[in-house]
PyMOL Python script that loads the backbone (N, CA, C, O; Angstrom):
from pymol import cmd

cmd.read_pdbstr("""\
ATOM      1  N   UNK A   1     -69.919  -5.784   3.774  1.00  0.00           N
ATOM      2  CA  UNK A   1     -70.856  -5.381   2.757  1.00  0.00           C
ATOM      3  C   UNK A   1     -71.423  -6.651   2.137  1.00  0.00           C
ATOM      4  O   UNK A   1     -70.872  -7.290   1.241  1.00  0.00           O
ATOM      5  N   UNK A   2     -72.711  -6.975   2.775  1.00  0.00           N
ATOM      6  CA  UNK A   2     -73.308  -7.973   1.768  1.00  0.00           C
ATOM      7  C   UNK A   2     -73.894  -7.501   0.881  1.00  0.00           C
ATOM      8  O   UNK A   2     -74.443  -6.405   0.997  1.00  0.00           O
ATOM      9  N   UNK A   3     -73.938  -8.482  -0.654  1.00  0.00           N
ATOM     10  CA  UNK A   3     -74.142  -8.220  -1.960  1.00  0.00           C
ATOM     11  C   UNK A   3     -75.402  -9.194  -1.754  1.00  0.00           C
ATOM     12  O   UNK A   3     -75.633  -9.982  -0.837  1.00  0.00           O
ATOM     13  N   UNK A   4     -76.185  -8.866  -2.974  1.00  0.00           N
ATOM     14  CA  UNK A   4     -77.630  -9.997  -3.258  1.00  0.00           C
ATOM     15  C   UNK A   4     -77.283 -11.230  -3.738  1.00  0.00           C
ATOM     16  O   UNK A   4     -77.001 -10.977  -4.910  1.00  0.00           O
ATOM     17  N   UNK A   5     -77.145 -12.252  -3.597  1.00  0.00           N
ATOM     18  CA  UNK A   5     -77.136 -13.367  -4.408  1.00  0.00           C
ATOM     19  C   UNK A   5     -77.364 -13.307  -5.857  1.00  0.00           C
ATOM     20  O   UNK A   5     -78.443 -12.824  -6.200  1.00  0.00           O
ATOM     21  N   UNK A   6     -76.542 -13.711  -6.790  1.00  0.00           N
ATOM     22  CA  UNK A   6     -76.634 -13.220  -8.368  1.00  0.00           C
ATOM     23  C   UNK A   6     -76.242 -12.268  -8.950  1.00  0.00           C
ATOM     24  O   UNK A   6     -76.329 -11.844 -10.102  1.00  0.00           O
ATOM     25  N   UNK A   7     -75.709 -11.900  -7.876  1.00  0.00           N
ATOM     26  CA  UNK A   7     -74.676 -10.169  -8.362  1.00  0.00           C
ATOM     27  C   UNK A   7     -73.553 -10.500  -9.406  1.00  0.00           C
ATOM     28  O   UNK A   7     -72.633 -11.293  -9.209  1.00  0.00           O
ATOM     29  N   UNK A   8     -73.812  -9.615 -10.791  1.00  0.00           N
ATOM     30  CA  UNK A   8     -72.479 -10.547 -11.677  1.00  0.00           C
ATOM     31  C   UNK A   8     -71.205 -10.057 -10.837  1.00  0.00           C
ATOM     32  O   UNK A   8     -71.167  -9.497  -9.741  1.00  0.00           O
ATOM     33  N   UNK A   9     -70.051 -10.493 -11.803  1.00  0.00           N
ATOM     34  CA  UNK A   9     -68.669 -10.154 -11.268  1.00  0.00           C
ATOM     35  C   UNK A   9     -68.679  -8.623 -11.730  1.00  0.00           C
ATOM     36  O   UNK A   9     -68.161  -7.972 -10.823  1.00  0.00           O
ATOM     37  N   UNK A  10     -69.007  -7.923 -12.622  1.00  0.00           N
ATOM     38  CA  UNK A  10     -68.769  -6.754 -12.621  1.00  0.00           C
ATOM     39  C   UNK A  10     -69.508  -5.508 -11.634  1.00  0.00           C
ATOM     40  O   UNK A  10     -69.148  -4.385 -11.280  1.00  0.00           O
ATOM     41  N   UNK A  11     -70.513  -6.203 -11.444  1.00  0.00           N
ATOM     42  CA  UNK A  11     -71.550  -5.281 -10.330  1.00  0.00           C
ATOM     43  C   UNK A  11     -70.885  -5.867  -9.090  1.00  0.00           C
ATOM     44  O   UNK A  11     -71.448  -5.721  -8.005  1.00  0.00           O
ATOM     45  N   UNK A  12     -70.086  -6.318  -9.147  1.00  0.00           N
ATOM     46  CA  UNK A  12     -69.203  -7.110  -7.535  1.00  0.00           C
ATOM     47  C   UNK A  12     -68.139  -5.425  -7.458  1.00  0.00           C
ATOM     48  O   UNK A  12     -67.962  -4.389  -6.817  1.00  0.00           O
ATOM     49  N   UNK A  13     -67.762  -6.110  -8.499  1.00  0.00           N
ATOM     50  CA  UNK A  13     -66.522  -5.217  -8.392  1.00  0.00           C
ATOM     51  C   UNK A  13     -66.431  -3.805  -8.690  1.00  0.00           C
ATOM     52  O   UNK A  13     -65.317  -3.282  -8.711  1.00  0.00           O
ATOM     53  N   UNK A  14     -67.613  -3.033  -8.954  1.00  0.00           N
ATOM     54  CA  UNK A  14     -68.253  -1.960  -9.168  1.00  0.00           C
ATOM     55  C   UNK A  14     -68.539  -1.728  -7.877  1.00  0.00           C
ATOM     56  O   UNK A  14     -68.094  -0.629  -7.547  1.00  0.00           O
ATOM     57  N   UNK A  15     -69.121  -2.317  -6.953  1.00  0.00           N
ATOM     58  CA  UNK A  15     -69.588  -1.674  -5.815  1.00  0.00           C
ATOM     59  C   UNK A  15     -68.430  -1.685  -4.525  1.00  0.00           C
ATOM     60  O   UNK A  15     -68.510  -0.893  -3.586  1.00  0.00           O
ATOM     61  N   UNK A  16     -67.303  -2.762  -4.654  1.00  0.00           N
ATOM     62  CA  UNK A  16     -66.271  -2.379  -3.947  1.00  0.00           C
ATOM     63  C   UNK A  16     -65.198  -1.079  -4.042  1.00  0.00           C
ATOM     64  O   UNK A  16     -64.844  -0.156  -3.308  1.00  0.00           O
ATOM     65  N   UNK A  17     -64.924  -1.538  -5.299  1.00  0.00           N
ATOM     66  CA  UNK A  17     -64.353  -0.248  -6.515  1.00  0.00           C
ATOM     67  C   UNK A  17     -65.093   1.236  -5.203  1.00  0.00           C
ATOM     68  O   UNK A  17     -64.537   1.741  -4.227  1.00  0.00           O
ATOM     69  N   UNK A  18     -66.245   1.453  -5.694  1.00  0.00           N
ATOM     70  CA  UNK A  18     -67.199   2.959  -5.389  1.00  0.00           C
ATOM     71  C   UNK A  18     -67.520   2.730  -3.922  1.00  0.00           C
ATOM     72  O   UNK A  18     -68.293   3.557  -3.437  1.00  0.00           O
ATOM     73  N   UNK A  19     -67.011   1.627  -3.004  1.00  0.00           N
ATOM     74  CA  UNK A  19     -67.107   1.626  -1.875  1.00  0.00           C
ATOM     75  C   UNK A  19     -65.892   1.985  -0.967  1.00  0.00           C
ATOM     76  O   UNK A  19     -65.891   2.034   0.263  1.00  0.00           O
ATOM     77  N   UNK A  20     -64.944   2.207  -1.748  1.00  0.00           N
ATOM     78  CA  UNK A  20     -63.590   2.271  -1.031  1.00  0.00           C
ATOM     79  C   UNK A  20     -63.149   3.625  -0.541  1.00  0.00           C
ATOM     80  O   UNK A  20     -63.690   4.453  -1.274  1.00  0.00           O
ATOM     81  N   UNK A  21     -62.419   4.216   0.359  1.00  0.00           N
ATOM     82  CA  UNK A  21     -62.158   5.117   0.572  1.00  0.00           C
ATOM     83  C   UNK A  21     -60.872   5.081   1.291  1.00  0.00           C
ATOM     84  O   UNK A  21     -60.462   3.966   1.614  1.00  0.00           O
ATOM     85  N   UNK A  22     -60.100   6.218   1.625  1.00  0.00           N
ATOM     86  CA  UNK A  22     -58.565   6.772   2.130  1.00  0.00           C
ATOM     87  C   UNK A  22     -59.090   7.305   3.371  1.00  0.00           C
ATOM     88  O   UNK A  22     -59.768   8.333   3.388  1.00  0.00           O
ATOM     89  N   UNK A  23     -58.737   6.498   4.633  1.00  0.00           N
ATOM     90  CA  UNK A  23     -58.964   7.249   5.950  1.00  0.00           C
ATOM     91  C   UNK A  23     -57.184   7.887   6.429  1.00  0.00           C
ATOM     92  O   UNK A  23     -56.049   7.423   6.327  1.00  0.00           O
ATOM     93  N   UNK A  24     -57.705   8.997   6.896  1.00  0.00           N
ATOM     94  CA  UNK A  24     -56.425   9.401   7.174  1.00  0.00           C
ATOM     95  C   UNK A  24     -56.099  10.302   8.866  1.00  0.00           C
ATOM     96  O   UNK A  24     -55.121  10.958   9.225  1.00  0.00           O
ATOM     97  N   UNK A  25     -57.525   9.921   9.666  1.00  0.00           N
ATOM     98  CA  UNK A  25     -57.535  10.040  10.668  1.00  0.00           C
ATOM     99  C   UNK A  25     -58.025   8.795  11.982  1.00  0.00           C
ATOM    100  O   UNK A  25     -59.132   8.763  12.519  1.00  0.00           O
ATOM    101  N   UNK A  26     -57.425   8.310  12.130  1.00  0.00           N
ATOM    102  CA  UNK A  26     -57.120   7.144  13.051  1.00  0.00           C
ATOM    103  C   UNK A  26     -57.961   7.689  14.917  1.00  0.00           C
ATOM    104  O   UNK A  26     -57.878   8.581  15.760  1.00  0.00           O
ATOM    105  N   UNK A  27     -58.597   6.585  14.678  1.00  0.00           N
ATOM    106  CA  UNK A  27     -58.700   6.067  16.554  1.00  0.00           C
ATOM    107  C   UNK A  27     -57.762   5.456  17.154  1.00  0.00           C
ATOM    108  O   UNK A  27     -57.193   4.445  16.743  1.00  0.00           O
ATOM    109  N   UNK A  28     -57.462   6.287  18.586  1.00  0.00           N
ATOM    110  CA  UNK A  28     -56.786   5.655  19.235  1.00  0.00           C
ATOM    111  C   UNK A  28     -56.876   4.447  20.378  1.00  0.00           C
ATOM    112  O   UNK A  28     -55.869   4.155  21.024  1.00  0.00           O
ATOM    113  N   UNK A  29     -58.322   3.665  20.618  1.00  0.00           N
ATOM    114  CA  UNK A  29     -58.655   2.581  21.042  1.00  0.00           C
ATOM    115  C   UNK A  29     -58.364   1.385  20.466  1.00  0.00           C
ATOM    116  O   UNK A  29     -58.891   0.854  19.489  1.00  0.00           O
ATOM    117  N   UNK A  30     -57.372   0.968  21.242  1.00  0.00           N
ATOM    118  CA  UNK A  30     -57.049  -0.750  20.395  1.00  0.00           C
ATOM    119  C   UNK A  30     -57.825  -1.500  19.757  1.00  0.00           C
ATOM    120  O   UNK A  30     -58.949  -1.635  20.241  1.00  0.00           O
ATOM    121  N   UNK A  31     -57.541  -2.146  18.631  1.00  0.00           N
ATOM    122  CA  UNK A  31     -58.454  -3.176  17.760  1.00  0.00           C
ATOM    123  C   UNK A  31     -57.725  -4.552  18.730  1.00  0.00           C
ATOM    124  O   UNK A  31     -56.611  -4.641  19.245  1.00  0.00           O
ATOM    125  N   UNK A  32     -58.936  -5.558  18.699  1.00  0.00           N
ATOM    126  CA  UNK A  32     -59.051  -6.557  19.176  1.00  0.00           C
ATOM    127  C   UNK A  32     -57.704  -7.705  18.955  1.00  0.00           C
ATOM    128  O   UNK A  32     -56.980  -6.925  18.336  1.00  0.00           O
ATOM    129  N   UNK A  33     -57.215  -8.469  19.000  1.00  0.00           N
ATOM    130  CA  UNK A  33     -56.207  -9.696  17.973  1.00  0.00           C
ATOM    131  C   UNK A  33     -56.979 -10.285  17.334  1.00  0.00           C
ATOM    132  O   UNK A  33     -56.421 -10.881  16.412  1.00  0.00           O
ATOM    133  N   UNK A  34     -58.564 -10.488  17.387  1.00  0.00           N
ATOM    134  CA  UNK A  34     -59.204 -11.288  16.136  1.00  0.00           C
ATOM    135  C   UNK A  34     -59.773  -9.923  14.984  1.00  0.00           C
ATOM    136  O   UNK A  34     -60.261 -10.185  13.885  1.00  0.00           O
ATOM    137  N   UNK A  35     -59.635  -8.844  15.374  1.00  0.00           N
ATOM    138  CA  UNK A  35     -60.002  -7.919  13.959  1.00  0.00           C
ATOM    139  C   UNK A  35     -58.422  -7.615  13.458  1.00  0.00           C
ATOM    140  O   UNK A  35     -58.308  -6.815  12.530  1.00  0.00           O
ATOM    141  N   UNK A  36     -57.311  -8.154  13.969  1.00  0.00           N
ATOM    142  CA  UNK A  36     -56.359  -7.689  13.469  1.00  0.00           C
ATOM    143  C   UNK A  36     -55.664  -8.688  12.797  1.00  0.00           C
ATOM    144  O   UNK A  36     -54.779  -8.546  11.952  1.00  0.00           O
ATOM    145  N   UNK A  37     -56.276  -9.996  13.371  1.00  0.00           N
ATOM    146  CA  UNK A  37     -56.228 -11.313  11.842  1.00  0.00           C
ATOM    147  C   UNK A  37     -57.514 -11.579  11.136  1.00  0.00           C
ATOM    148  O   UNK A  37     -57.739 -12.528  10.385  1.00  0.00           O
ATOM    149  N   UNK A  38     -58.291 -10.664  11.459  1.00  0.00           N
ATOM    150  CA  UNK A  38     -58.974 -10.482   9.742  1.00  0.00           C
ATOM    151  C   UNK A  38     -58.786  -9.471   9.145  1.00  0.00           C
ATOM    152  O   UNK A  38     -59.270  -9.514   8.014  1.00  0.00           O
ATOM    153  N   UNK A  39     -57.958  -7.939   9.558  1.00  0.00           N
ATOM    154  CA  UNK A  39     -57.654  -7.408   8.380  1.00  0.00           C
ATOM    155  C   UNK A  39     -56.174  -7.613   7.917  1.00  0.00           C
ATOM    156  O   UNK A  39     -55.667  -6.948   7.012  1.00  0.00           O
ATOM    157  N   UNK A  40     -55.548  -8.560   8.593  1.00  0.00           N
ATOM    158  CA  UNK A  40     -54.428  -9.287   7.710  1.00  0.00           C
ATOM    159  C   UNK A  40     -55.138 -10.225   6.874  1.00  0.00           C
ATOM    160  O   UNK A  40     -55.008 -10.227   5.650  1.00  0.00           O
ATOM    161  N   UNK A  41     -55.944 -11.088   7.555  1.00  0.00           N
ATOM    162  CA  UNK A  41     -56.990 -12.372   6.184  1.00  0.00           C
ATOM    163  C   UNK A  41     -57.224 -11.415   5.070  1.00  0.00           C
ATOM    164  O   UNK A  41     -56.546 -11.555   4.052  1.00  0.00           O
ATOM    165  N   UNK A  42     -57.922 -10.656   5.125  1.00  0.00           N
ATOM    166  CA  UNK A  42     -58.234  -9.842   3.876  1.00  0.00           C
ATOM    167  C   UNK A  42     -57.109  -8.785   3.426  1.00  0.00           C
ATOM    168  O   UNK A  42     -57.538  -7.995   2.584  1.00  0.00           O
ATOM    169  N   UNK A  43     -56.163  -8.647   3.685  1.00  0.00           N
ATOM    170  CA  UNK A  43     -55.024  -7.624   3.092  1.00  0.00           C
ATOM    171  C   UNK A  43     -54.001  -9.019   2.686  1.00  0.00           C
ATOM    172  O   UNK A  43     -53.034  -8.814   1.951  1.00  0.00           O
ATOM    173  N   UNK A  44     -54.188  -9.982   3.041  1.00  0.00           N
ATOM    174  CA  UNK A  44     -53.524 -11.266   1.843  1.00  0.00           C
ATOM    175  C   UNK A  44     -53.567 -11.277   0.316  1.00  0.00           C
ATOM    176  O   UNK A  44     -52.763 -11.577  -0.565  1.00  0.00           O
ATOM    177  N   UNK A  45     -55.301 -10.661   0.366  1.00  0.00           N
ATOM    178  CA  UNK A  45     -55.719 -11.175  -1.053  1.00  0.00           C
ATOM    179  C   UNK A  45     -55.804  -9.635  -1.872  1.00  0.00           C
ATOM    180  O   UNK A  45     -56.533  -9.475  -2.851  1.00  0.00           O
ATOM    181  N   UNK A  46     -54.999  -8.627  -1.339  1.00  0.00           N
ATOM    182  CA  UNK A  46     -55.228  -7.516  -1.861  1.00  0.00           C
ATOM    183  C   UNK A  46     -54.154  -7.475  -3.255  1.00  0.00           C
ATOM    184  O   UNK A  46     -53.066  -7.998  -3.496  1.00  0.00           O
ATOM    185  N   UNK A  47     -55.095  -6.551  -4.022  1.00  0.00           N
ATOM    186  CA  UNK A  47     -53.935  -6.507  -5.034  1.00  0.00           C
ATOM    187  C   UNK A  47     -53.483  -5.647  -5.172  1.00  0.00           C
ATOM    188  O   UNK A  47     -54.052  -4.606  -4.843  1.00  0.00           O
ATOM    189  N   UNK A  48     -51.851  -5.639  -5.897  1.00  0.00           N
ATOM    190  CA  UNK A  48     -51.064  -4.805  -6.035  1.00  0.00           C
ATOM    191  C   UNK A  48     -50.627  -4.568  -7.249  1.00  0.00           C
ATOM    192  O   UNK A  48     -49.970  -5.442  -7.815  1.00  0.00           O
ATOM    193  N   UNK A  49     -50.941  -3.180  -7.974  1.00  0.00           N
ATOM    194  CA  UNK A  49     -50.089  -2.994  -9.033  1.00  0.00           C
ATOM    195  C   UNK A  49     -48.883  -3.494  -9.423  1.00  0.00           C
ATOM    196  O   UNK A  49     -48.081  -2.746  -8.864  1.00  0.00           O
ATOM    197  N   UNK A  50     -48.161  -4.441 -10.149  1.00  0.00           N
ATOM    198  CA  UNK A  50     -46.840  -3.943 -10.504  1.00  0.00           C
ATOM    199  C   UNK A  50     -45.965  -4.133  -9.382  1.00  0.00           C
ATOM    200  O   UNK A  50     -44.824  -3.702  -9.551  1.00  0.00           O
ATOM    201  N   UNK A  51     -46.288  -4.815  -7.986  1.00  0.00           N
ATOM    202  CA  UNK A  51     -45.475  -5.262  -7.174  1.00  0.00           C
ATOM    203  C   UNK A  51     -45.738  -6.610  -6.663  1.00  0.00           C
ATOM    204  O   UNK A  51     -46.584  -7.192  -5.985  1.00  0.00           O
ATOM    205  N   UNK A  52     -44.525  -6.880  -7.352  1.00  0.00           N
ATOM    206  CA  UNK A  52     -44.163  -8.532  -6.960  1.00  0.00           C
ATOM    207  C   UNK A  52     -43.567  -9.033  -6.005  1.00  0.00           C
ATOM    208  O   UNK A  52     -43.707 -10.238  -5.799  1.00  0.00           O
ATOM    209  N   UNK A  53     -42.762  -8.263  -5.185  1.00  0.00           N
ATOM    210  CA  UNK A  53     -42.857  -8.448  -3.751  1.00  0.00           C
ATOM    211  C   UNK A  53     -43.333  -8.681  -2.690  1.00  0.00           C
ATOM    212  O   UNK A  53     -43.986  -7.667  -2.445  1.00  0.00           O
ATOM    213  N   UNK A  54     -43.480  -9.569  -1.621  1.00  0.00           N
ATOM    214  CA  UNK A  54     -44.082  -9.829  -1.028  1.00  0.00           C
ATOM    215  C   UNK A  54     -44.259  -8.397   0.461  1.00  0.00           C
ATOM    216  O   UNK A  54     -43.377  -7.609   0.802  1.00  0.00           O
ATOM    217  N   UNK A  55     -45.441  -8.497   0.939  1.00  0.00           N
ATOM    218  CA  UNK A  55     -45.720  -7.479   2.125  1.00  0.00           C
ATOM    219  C   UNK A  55     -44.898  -7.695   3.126  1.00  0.00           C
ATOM    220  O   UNK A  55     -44.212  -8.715   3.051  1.00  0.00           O
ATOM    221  N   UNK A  56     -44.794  -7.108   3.916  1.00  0.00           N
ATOM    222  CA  UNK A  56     -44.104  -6.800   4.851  1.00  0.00           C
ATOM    223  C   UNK A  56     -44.435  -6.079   6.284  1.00  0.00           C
ATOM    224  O   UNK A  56     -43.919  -4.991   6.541  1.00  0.00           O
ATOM    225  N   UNK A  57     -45.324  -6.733   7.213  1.00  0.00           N
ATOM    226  CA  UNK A  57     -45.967  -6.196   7.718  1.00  0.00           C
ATOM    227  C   UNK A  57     -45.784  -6.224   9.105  1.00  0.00           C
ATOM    228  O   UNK A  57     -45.664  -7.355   9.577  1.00  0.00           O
ATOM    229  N   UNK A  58     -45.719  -5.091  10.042  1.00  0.00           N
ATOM    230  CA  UNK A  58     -45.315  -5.051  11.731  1.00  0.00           C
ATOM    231  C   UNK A  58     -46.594  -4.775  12.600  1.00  0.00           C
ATOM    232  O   UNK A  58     -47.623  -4.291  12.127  1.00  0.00           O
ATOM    233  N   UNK A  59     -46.494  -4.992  13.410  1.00  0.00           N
ATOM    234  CA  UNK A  59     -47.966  -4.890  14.516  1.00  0.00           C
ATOM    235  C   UNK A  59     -46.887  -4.351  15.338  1.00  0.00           C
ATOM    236  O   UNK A  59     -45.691  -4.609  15.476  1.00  0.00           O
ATOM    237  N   UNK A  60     -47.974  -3.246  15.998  1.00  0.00           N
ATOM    238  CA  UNK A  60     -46.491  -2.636  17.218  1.00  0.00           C
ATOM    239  C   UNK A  60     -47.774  -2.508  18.453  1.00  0.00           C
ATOM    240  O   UNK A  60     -48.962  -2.405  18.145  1.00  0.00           O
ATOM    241  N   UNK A  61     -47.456  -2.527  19.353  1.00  0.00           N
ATOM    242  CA  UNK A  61     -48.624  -2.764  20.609  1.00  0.00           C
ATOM    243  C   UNK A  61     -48.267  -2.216  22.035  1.00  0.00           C
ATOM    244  O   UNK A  61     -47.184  -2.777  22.203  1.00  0.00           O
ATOM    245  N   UNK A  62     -48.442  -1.632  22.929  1.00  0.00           N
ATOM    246  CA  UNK A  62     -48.000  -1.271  23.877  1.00  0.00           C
ATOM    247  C   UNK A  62     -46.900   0.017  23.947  1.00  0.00           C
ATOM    248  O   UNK A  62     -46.877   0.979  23.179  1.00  0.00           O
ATOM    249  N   UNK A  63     -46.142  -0.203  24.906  1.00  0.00           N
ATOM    250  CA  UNK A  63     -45.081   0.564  24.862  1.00  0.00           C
ATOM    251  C   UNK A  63     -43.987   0.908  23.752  1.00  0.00           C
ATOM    252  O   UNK A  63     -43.348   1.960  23.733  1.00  0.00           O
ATOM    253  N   UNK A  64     -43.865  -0.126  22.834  1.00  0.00           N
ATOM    254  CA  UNK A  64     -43.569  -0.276  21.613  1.00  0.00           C
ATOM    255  C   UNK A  64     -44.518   0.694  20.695  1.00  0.00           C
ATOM    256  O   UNK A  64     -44.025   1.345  19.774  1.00  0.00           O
ATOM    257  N   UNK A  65     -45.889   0.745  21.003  1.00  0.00           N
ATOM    258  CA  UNK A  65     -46.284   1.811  19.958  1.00  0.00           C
ATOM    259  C   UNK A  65     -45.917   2.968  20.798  1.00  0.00           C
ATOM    260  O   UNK A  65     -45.957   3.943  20.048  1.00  0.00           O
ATOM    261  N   UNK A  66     -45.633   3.279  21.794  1.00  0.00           N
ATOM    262  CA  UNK A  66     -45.706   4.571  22.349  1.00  0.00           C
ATOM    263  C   UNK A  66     -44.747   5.476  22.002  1.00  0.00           C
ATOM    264  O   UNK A  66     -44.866   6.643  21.628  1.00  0.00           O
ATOM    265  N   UNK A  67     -43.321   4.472  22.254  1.00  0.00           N
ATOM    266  CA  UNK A  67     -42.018   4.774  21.528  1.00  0.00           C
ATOM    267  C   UNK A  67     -42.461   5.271  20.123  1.00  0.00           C
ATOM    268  O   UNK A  67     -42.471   6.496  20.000  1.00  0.00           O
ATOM    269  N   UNK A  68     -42.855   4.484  18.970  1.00  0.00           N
ATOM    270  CA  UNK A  68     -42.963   4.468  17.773  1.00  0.00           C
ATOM    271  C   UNK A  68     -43.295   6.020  17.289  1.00  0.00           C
ATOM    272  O   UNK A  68     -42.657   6.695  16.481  1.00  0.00           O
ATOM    273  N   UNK A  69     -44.691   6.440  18.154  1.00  0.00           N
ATOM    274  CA  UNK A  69     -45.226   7.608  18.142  1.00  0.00           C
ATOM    275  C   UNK A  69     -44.378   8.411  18.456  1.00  0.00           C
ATOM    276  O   UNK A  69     -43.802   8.920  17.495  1.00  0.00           O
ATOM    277  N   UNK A  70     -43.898   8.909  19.956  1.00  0.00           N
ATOM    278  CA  UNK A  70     -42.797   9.700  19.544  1.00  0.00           C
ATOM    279  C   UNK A  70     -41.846   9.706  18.885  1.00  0.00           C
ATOM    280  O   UNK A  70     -41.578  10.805  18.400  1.00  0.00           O
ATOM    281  N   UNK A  71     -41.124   8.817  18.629  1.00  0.00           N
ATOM    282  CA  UNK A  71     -40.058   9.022  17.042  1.00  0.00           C
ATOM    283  C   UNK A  71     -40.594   9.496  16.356  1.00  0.00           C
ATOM    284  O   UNK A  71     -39.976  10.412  15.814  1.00  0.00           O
ATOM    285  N   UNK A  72     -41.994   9.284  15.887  1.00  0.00           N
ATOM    286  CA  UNK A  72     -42.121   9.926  14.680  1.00  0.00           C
ATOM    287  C   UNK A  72     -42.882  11.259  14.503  1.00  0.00           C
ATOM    288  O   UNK A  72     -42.764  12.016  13.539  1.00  0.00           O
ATOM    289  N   UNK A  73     -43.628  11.422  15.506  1.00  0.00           N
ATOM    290  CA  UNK A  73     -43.932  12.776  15.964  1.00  0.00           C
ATOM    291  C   UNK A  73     -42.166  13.855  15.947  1.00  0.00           C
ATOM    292  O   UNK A  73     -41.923  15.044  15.737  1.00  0.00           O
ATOM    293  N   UNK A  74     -41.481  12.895  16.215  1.00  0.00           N
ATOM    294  CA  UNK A  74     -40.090  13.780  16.797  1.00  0.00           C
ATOM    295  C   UNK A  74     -39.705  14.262  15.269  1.00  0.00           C
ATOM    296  O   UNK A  74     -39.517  15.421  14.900  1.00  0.00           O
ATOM    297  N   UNK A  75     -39.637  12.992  14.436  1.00  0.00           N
ATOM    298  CA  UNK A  75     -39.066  13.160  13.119  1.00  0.00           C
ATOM    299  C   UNK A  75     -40.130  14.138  11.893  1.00  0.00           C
ATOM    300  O   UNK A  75     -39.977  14.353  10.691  1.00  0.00           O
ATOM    301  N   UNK A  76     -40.920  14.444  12.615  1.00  0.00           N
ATOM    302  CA  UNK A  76     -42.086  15.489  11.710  1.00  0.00           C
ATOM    303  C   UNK A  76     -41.980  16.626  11.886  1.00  0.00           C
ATOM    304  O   UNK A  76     -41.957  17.580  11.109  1.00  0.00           O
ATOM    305  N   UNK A  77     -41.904  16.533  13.049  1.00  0.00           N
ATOM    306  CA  UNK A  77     -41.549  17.932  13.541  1.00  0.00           C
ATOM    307  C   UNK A  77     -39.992  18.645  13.047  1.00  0.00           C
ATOM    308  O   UNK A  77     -39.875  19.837  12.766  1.00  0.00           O
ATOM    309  N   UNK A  78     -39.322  18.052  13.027  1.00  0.00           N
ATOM    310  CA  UNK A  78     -37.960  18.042  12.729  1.00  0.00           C
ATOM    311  C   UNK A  78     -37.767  18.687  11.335  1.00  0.00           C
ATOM    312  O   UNK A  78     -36.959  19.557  11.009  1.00  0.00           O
ATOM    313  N   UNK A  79     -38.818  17.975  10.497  1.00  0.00           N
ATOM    314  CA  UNK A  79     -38.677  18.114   9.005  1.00  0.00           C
ATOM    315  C   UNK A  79     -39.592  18.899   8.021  1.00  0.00           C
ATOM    316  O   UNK A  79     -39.376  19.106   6.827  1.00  0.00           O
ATOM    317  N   UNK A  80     -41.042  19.436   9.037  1.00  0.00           N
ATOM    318  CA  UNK A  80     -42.156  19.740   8.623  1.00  0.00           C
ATOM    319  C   UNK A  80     -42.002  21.208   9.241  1.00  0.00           C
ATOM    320  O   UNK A  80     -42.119  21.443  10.444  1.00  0.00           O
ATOM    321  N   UNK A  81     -41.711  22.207   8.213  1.00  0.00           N
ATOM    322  CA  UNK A  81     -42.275  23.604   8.796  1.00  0.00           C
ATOM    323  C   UNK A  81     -42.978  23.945   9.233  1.00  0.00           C
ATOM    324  O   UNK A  81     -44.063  23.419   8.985  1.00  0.00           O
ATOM    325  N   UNK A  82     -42.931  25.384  10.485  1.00  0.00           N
ATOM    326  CA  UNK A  82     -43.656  25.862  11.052  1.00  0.00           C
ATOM    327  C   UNK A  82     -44.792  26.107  10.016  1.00  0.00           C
ATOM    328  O   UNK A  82     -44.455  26.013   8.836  1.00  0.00           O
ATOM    329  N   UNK A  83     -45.922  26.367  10.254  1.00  0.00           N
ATOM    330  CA  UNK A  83     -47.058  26.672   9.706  1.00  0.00           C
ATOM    331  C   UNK A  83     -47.022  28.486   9.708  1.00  0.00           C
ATOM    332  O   UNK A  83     -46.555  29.159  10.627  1.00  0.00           O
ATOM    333  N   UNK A  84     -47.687  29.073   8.335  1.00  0.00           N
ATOM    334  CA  UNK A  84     -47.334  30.171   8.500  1.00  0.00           C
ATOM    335  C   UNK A  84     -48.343  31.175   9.234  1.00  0.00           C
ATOM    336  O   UNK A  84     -48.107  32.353   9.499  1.00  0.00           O
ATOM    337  N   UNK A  85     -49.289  30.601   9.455  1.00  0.00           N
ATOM    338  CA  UNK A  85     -50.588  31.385   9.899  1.00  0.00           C
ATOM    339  C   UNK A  85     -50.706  32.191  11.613  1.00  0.00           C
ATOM    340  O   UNK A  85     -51.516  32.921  12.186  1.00  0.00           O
ATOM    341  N   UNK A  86     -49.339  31.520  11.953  1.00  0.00           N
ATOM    342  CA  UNK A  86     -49.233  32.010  12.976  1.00  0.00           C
ATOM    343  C   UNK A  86     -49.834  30.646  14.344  1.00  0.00           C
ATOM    344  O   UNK A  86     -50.006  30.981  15.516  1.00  0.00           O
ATOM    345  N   UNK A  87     -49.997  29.597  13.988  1.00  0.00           N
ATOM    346  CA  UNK A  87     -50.453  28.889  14.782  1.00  0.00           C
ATOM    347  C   UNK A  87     -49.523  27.945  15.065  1.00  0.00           C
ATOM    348  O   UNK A  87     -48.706  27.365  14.349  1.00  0.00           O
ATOM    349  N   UNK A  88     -49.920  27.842  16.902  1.00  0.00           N
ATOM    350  CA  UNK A  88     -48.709  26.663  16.420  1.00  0.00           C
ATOM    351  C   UNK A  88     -48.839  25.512  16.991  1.00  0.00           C
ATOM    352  O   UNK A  88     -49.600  25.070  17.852  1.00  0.00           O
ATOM    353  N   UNK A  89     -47.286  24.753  15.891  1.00  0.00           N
ATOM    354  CA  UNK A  89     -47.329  23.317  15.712  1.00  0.00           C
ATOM    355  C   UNK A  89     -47.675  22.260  16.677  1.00  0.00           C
ATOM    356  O   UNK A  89     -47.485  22.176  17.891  1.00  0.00           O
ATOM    357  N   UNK A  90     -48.327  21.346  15.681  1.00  0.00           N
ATOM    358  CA  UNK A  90     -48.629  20.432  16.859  1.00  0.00           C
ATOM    359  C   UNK A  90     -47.772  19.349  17.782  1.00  0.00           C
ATOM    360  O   UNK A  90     -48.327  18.744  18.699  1.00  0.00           O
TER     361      UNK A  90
END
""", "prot")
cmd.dss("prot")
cmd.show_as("cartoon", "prot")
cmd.util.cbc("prot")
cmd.orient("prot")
């Protein structure tokens, strides 16, 4: 998102603020290793409420994600009720 030159700090941070959003459905085509050290470059400088801890962060890739997915597909299923509508789970 480029801004105009002369943008104060509050119209900065107003338009990131109202630019942000919660994705909660994922592609499954790999991101590159250079988009995945720039959204670590930029998740460096992110801020955090009230946590002073440092991040903690895993990259899982290959067969390693494949595993990952089923565990946790396994562990949802496990713990997440049938749906009542009569449809079924995924």
């Amino acid at each position: 998102m480029a801004l105009p030159r002369g943008t104060s700090a509050d119209e900065t941070l107003l338009c990131f603020m109202t630019g942000r959003f919660s994705c909660r459905v994922f592609r499954g085509d790999p991101r590159s290793p250079k988009t995945i050290r720039r959204i670590l470059h930029i998740a460096q400088r992110t801020p955090s409420w009230r946590a002073p801890e440092p991040w903690q962060v895993g990259i899982v890739i290959g067969r390693g994600l494949d595993r990952l997915r089923a565990t946790q597909t396994s562990m949802t299923r496990e713990v997440v009720p049938p749906f009542r509508t009569g449809l079924q789970r995924f």
